[in-house]
C-alpha positions, 0 to 999 in steps of 0.5 A: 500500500505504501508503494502505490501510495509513493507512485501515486504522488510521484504523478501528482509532484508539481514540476517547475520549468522556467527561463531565467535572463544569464545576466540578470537573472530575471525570470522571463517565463515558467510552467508548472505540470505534473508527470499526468499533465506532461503527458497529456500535453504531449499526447495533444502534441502528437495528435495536433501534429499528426493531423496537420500532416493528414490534412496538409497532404489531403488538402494541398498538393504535398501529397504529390511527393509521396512515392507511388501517388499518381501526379495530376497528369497521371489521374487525368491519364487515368480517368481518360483511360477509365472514360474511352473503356466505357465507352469502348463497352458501351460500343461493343454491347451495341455490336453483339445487340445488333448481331444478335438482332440480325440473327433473329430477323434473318432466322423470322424471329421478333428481335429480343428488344422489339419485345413489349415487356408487360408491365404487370403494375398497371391496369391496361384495361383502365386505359384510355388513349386520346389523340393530340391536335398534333398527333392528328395533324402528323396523321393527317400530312402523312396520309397525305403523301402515303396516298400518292405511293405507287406500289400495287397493294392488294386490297385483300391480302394487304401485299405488294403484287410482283410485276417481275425482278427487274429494276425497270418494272419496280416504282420507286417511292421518293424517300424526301423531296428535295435537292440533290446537292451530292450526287452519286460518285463511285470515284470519290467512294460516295454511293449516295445521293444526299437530299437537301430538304426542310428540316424535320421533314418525313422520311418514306421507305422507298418500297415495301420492306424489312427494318433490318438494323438500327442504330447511330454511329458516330460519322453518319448519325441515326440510321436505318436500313431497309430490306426489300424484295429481289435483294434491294437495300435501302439505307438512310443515314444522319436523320434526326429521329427514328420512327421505326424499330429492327424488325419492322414490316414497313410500306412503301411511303410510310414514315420511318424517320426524320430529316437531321444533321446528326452525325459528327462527319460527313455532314453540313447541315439537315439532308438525306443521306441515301443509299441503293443497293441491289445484289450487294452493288451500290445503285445511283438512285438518281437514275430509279427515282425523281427527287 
């Protein structure tokens, strides 16, 4: 007991530190502490200490000169480096979307992402659909230029009449009118002919067909490829929307887009770019259809 008492006032004996003038022996400045007040003081010190130099290297640009931590260069290189590798997933999703799509029109079956899923949180039977002034003007501007399609539709059975496999025997709907400001070029490698028209004007399937790809890519836009009969394709590059989905059934002269400027290459302003091919040959549709 004696021994625990000695120790306990040991830590509680009053230490003085003080500074005294060599010459005069002035006393300039003193603290009075025990051994549990020293201690103390000096646990604050390294605490105060330690969270100075956390906050100076979270804070400042000191953190830099610790071996190993990535300079502002290098974190920007990263985060670029992060940024294309998204992107480059994102582009390769929309490959094997589009291939797997491909395969299921070319085998007759409804792509995967044509398919409506049913949202079973809704009463569909309460439903009620109304139209739109807008809505009914679109309607109205579209079946008045779907009137003048010169396709041979059967009233019965809903199908174009084959009138033979030869290109002179098939009438051509014009997809936009307008002016042709680029026209077909096999030198220069344009196998188009690109349409000047009013912005956001329709779009028409040139014939009845299949949507068979869909899609925006960076040089053309938002674009979208039709198959037709006696191995004709028709392809219709920087719209600025798309009315029509992969796997479509479309008429000759019904709407499947809009007229843009989408695309970051070649392109100047809102046209058509129109593409003919027949046997896997690129046509001049100059030559097939009035403009």
């Amino acid at each position: 007991m004696a021994k625990k008492e000695k120790r306990k006032e040991k830590w509680n004996d009053r230490f003085r530190f003080a500074v005294f003038n060599d010459t005069t022996f002035e006393e300039l400045w003193r603290v009075r502490l025990t051994r549990a007040n020293a201690l103390l003081a000096a646990a604050l010190l390294v605490v105060f200490i330690l969270a100075l130099n956390t906050s100076l290297i979270a804070f400042t640009n000191l953190r830099e000169f610790i071996p190993g931590y990535p300079d502002v260069e290098m974190r920007r290189n990263i985060l670029m480096n992060a940024i294309m590798l998204d992107s480059l997933e994102h582009e390769l999703e929309i490959r094997d979307k589009y291939f797997r799509d491909l395969n299921d029109v070319i085998s007759g079956k409804q792509p995967i992402s044509s398919v409506a899923m049913r949202d079973t949180t809704r009463d569909y039977d309460n439903i009620v659909f109304r139209r739109s002034a807008e809505d009914s003007l679109f309607r109205a501007r579209v079946e008045e230029e779907e009137k003048y399609s010169l396709s041979a539709t059967s009233a019965v059975t809903g199908t174009v009449s084959e009138q033979g496999t030869s290109l002179a025997n098939i009438h051509f709907f014009p997809p936009v009118k307008g002016i042709i400001s680029s026209n077909f070029d096999t030198r220069t490698r344009h196998y188009a002919t690109d349409i000047v028209t009013q912005p956001k004007a329709v779009v028409s399937s040139t014939l009845e067909g299949t949507v068979i790809m869909t899609g925006w890519t960076m040089e053309t836009g938002f674009v979208i490829a039709i198959q037709h009969a006696n191995n004709l394709l028709s392809v219709y590059k920087h719209n600025a929307r798309l009315l029509k989905e992969m796997g479509d059934r479309v008429w000759a002269g019904e709407a499947i887009s809009i007229v843009g400027d989408s695309g970051e290459l070649y392109t100047s302003g809102p046209h058509l770019h129109f593409e003919l091919w027949h046997n896997g040959v690129p046509l001049d549709p100059a030559q097939y259809i009035y403009f």
